[in-house]
N, C-alpha and C positions, 0 to 999 in steps of 0.2 A: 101467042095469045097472053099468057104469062108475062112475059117480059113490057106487051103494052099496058097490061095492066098496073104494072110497077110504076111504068114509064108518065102515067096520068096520076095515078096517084102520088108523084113525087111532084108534079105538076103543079098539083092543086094545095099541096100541105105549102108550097115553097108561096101561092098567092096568099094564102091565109096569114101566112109569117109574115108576106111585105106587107099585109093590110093590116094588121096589130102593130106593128114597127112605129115606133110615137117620131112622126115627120123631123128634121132639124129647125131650130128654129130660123128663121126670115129673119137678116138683118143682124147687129150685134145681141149677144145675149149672158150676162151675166148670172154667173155661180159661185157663190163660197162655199169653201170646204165644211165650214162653221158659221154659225153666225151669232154665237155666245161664247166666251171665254173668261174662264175663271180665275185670278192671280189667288184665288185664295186665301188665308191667315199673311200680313203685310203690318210693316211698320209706318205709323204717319209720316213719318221722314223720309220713305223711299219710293223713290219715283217709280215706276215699273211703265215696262218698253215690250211691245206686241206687234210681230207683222201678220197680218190677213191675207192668205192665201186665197185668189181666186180664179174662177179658167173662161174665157168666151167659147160658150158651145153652138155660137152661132155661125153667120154666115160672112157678117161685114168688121171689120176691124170696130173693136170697143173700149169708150174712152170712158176717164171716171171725171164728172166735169164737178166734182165739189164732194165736202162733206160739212154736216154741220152737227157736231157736237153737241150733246143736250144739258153739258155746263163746259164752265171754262177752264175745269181740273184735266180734261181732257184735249189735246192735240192732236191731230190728223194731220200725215198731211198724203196729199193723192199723186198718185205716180204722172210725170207729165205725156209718158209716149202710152200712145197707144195699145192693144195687146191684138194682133190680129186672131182668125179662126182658130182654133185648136191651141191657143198659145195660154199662156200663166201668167197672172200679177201678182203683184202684195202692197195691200194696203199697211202702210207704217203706225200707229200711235203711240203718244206717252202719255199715262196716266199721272198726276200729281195726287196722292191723297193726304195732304198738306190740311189741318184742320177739320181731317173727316176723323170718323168714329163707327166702330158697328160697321151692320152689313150695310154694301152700297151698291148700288146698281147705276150704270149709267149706258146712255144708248146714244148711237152715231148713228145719222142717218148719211145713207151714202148715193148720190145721184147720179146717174152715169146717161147713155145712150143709147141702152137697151131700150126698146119700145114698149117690152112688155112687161117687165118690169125697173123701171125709169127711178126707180127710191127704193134701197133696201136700207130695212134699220137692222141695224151691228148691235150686240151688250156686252159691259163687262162687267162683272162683279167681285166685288174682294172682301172680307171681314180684314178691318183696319185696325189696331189696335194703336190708341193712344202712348203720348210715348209717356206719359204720367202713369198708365197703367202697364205698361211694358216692367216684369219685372227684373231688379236690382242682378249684378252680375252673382252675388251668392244667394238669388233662389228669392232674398227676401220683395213680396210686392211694395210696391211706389204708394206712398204717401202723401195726401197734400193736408194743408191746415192742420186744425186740431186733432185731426183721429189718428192722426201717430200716439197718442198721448192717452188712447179712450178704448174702453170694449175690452178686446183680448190682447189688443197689444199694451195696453196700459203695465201687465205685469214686467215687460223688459224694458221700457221705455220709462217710466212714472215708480212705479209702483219700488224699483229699485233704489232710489234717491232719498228714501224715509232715511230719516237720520246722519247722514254723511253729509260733508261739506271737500271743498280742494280734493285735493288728488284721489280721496277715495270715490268722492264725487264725479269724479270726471270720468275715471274708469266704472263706474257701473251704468254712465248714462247719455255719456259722451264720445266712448274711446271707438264703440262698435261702429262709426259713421268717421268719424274725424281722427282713427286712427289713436295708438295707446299715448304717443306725447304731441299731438295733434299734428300730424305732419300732412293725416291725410289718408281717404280711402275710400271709402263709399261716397262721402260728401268729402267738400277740401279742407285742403289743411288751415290749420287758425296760424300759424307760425312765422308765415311768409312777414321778411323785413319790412314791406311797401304797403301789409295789409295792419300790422302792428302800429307802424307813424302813423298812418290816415285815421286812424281810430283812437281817440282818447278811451279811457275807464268808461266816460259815460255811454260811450256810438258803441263798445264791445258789450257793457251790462244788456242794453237796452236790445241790442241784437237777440241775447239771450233770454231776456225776457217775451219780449214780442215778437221772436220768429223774423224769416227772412223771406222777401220773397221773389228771392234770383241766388243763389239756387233756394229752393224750399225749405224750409224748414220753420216748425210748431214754434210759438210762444210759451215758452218755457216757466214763463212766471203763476204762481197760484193765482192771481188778476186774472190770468187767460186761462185759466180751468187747468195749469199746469203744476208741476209735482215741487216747483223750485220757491222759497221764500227769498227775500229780496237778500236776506246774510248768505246764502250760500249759494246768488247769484253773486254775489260780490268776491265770495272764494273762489268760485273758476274763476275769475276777470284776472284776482291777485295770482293766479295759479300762473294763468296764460304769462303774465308780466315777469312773474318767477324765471318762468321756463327763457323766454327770450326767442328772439328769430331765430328759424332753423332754417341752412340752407337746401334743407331735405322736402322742408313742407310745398306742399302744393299749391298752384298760385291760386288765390280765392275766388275761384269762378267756377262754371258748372263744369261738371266732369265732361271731356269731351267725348261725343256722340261714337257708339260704336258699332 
């Protein structure tokens, strides 16, 4: 009597358990593991590369017949075979955040042959950080225009220049970017033979005066809110001439990217 009673009631628990059991789905059916993915803190220059894991927990082989991207910073591209029942894919992208800034979000919408749901949208988000504000390799932040020259940085930048002219001039205000005999280091070198001939007294004064803008750099002259009078712009210029090509300096162009 016992043992039929076991023998029903194991019966009946095992129909309750297939009638709670959520059916498989009918036909192909798509699942990602995720469907947000963060790159996180990124530099504007670097592309960043993500695969999307996914599984059909259906019944019919499931294909991905497109994605469409919600800008053009982002590529897709969809796997061409198929994944049948129980099998895995990955969906591929590369992000570009080439002229972005800040937090960004973007979202892929992915269409496939599942019936039931036929459009899933994908995100990805990243804080980008500009490469103007990415800071300098010793710690110091990036500067554009005049506010190298202004606020708190004025005391190393400005504020050091009162009274000096040539050499002392140039090490209190010039040497920390362009190195102590200009050869080069944070910003390039002034010394190179090719960058000397192409510039007369007046193309190097005026550089110093009114800044540069490839690589950056402030207008130096008290005209542009700068610490330098036009005499002792004309003492770095005799300085640089003094000094002569150095085949140590750096060729005058933007530091390359690292």
């Amino acid at each position: 009597m016992l043992r039929a009673r076991t023998a029903a009631a194991a019966c009946l628990f095992g129909l309750i358990g297939a009638a709670g059991a959520e059916p498989a789905p009918t036909g192909p059916a798509i699942r990602f593991d995720e469907t947000t993915h963060d790159f996180g803190t990124i530099r504007a220059d670097a592309k960043q590369s993500f695969s999307w894991s996914y599984r059909n927990v259906g019944s019919a082989p499931l294909e991905i017949r497109g994605t469409a991207p919600s800008c053009g910073c982002t590529v897709s591209t969809p796997p061409d075979a198929s994944v049948p029942p129980g099998g895995t894919g990955a969906l591929a992208i590369v992000y570009d955040p080439a002229g972005q800034s800040g937090g960004v979000h973007k979202t892929i919408a992915v269409m496939s042959n599942d019936p039931e749901h036929p459009r899933t949208i994908l995100s990805i988000k990243a804080q980008v950080i500009p490469l103007d504000e990415e800071p300098m390799p010793n710690g110091h932040p990036r500067f554009t225009g005049q506010s190298l020259l202004m606020g708190k940085c004025a005391g190393c930048h400005a504020g050091a220049a009162a009274g000096k002219s040539g050499a002392e001039l140039y090490g209190a205000v010039c040497a920390m970017c362009h190195g102590a005999k200009g050869d080069g280091g944070l910003a390039p070198g002034l010394r190179a033979r090719d960058y000397l001939a192409s510039h007369d007294d007046k193309a190097l004064g005026e550089a110093i005066a009114y800044g540069t803008a490839n690589p950056k750099m402030p207008g130096f002259s008290d005209l542009m809110g700068g610490p330098l009078s036009a005499s002792q712009i004309a003492s770095l210029v005799k300085l640089l001439r003094d000094w002569g090509p150095s085949a140590a300096s750096q060729p005058h162009a933007p530091p390359p990217k690292r």
